[in-house]
C-alpha positions as CSV (number, residue, x, y, z in Angstrom):
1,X,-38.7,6.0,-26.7
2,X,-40.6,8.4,-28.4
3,X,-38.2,10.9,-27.8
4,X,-35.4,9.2,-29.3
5,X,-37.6,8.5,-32.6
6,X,-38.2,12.0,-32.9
7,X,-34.8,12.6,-32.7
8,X,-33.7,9.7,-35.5
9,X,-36.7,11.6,-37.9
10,X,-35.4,14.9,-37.4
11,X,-31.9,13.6,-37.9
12,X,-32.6,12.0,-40.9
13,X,-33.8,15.6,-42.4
14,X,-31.8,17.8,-41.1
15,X,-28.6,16.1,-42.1
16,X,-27.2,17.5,-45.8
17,X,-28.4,14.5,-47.4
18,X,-31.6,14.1,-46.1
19,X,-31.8,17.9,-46.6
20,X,-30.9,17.2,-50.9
21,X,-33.5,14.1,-50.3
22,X,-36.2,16.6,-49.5
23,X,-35.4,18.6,-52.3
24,X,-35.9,16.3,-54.3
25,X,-39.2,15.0,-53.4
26,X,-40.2,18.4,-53.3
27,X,-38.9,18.9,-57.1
28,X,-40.3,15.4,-58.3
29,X,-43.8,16.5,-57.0
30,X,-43.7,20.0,-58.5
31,X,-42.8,18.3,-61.7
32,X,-45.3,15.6,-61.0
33,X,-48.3,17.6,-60.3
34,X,-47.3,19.9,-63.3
35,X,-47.6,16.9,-65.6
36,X,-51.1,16.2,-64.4
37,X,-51.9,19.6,-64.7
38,X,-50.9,20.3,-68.4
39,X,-52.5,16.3,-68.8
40,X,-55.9,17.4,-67.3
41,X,-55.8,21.0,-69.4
42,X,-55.2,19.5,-72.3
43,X,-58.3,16.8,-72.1
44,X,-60.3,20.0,-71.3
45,X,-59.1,22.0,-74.3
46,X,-59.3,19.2,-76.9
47,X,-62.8,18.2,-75.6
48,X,-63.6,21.8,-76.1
49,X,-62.1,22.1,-79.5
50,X,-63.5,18.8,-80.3
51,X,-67.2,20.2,-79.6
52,X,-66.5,23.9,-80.2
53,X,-64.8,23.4,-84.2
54,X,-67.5,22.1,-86.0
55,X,-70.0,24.8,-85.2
56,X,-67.2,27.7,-86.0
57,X,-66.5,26.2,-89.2
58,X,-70.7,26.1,-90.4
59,X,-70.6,29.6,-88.9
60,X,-67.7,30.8,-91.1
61,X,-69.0,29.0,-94.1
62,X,-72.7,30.1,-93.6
63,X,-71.0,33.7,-93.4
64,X,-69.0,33.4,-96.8
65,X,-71.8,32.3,-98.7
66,X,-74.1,35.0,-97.6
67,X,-71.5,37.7,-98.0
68,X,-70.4,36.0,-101.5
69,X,-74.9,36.8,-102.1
70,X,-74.8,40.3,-100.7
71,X,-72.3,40.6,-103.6
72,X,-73.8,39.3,-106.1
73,X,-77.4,40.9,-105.7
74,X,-75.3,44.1,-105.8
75,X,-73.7,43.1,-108.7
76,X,-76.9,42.5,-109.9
77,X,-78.6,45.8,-109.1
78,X,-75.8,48.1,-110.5
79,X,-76.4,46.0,-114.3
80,X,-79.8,47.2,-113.7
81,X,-79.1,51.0,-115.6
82,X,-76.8,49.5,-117.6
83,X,-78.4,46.8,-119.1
84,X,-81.7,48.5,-119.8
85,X,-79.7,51.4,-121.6
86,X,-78.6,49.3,-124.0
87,X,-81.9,47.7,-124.4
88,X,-83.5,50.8,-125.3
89,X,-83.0,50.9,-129.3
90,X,-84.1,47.6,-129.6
91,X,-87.3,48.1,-127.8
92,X,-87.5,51.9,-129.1
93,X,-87.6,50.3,-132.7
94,X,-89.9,47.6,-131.6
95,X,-92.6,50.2,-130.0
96,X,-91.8,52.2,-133.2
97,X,-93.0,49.6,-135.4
98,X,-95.8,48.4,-134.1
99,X,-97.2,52.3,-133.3
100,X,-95.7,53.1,-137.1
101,X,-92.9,54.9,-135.9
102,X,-94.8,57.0,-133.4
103,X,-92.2,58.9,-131.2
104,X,-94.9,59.5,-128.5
105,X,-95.1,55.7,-128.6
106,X,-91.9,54.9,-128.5
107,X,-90.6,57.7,-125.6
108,X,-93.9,56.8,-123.3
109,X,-93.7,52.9,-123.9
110,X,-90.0,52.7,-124.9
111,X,-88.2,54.3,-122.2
112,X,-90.8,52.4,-119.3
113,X,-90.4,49.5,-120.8
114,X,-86.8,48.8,-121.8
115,X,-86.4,50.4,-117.7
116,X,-88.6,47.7,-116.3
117,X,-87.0,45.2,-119.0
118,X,-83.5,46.0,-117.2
119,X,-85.1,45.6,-114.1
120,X,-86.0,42.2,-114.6
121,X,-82.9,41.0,-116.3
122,X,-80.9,42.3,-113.7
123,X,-83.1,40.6,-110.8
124,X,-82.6,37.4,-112.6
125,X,-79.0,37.9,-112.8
126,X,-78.8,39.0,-109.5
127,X,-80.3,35.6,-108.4
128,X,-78.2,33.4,-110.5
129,X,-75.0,35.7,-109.7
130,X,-75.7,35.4,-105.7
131,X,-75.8,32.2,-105.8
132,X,-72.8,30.7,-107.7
133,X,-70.8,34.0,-105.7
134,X,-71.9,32.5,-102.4
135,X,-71.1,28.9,-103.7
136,X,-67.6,30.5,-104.2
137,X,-67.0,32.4,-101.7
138,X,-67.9,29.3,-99.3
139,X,-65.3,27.1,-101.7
140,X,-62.8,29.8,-101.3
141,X,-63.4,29.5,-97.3
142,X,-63.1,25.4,-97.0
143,X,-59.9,26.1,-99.4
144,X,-58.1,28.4,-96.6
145,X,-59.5,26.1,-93.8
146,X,-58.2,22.8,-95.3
147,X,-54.6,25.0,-95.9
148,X,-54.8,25.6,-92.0
């Protein structure tokens, strides 16, 4: 009767061991569905990295080499004084001998010129320094990402 096969179901849970064999379905599934879980996370997470890693690592090395350039156009700008200092006896005595030692020559022309002369050797430095420091700088970035 249906009665009596309610009875035998309920008996075989309610008894201690079919109490212990609940538990332990009830463990095995939490366990179970855990596995999937973490499985079905870490597709999504890989697939994610898998896309995600190659556009973060262009990213990082396009920002190394352009922060390796902003240093080396700096560089570049600060030899500017220094470099047209020290070209300003050679052209002085340049101006001075074409203008037979004029000193009006040489302080009007001179002084512009061995300015603008710095100028332009420091641009071109600049250039050639920004480059090779953001070359550099990006080698110095794969080097720490290959390390890990």
């Amino acid at each position: 009767s249906q009665m009596q096969g309610f009875l035998d179901m309920m008996t075989k849970y309610a008894t201690p061991a079919g109490i212990d064999r609940l538990e332990t379905t009830i463990k095995d599934f939490a366990r179970e569905g855990m596995n999937d879980v973490s499985a079905i996370v870490e597709k999504r997470i890989t697939a994610l990295l898998n896309t995600s890693a190659p556009k973060l690592e262009s990213a990082i090395r396009n920002a190394a080499h352009k922060a390796g350039e902003t240093l080396g156009k700096k560089l570049g700008q600060a030899l500017a004084t220094p470099v047209g200092e020290a070209m300003e006896p050679a052209v002085n005595a340049i101006i001075g001998g074409i203008s037979n030692g004029s000193e009006s020559a040489q302080k009007l022309f001179g002084d512009e010129l061995s300015k603008e002369l710095g100028k332009a050797v420091a641009n071109m430095t600049a250039q050639t320094i920004s480059k090779e420091a953001g070359d550099v700088a990006e080698d110095l970035v794969d080097m720490a990402l290959k390390k890990g």
